[in-house]
N, C-alpha and C positions, 0 to 999 in steps of 0.2 A: 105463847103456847104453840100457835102456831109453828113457828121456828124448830122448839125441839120437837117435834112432832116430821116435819121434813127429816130435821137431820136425825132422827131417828129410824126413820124408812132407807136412807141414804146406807145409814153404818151396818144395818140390817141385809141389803141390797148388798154389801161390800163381802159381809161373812158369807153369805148364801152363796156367792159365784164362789170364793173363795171354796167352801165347803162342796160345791159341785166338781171345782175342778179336782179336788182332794179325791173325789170319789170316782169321777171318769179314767182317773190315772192309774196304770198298774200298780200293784201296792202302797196307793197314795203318794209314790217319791213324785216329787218335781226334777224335771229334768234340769240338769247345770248346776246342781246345788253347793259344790267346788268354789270357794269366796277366788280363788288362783284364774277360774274362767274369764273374771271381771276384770278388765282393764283400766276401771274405775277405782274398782278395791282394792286391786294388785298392780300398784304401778310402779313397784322394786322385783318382779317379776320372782318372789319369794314361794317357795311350793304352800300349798293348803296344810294350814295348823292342824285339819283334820286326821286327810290321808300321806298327807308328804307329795303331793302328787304336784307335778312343775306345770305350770301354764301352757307349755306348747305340747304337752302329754293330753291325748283324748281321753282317756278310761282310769276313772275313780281306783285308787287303788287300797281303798278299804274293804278289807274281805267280808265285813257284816254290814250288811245294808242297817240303817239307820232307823228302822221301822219296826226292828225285831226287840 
């Protein structure tokens, strides 16, 4: 009992920051959200299935943010 009772506080602890930082953010976006940013995700250097937007490009080029 003890056990899930930690990892209860834990997973609770995990959504809270999660939900804060959702809330500190302008419109809730997280920045970098572009999978093309990651050089982990994207390592054929293929643009974002999203926006089309190429990994060495700075700026998202989906004209509706994601929140609307």
């Amino acid at each position: 009992m003890e056990l899930f009772i930690i990892t209860f506080i834990l997973i609770f602890l995990a959504f809270a920051g999660i939900s804060i930082k959702i809330w500190g953010k302008k419109n809730g976006e997280f920045a970098g959200t572009c999978a093309s940013q990651s050089p982990f995700l994207n390592k054929d250097n293929k643009p974002c299935g999203l926006c089309g937007k190429m990994p060495e490009e700075s700026d998202c080029k989906n004209p509706v943010p994601l929140n609307n």
